[in-house]
C-alpha positions in Angstrom: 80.9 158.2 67.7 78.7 156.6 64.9 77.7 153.0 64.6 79.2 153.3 61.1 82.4 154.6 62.6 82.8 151.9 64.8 81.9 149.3 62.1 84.3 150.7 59.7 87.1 150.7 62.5 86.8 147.1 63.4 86.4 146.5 59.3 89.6 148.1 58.8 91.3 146.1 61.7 90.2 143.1 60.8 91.1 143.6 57.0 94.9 144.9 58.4 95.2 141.9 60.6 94.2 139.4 57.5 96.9 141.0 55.5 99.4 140.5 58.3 98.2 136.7 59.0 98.8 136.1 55.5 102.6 137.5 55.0 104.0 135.3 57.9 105.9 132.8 57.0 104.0 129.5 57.5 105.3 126.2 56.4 109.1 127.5 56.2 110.6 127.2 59.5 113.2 124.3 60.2 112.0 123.7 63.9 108.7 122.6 64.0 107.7 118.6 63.8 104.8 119.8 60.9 107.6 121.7 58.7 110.1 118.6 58.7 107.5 116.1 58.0 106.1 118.0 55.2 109.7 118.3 54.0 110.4 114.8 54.7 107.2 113.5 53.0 108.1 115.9 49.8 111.5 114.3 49.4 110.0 110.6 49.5 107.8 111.9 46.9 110.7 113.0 44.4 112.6 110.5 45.2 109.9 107.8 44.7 108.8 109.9 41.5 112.3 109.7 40.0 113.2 106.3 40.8 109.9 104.6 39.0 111.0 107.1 36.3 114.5 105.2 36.3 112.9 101.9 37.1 115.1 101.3 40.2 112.9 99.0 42.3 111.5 99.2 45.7 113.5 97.8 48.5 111.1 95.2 50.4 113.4 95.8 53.7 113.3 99.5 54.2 110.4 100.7 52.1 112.5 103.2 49.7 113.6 103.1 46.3 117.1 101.9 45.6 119.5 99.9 43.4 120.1 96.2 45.6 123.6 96.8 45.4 123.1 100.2 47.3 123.0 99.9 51.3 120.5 101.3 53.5 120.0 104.7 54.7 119.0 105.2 58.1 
């Protein structure tokens, strides 16, 4: 067997594996600490986003965005 043969097996694996590294599903899974926390930290975002669209203030117990008349959320 050819040193180009070999070259253009492992160049073809590599390429093939690429592909299948890039279809998984990274980022979506509702287990891992990473996933929630990027979830999480989107949702603060939003929510923060909307609120000083609104003008609803920031709450200087808990740190969110809410109406005072609103309680707090754990």
């Amino acid at each position: 067997m050819g040193a180009e043969t070999v070259i253009l097996v492992l160049g073809t694996a590599l390429l093939a594996t690429g592909v299948l590294l890039a279809r998984l599903p990274v980022g979506t899974c509702t287990e891992c600490a990473h996933c929630q926390a990027d979830r999480v930290a989107r949702e603060r975002e939003s929510e923060a986003q909307v609120s000083r669209f609104y003008g609803i203030p920031i709450c200087r117990a808990c740190g969110r965005y809410h109406a005072p008349e609103e309680g707090h959320r754990q």
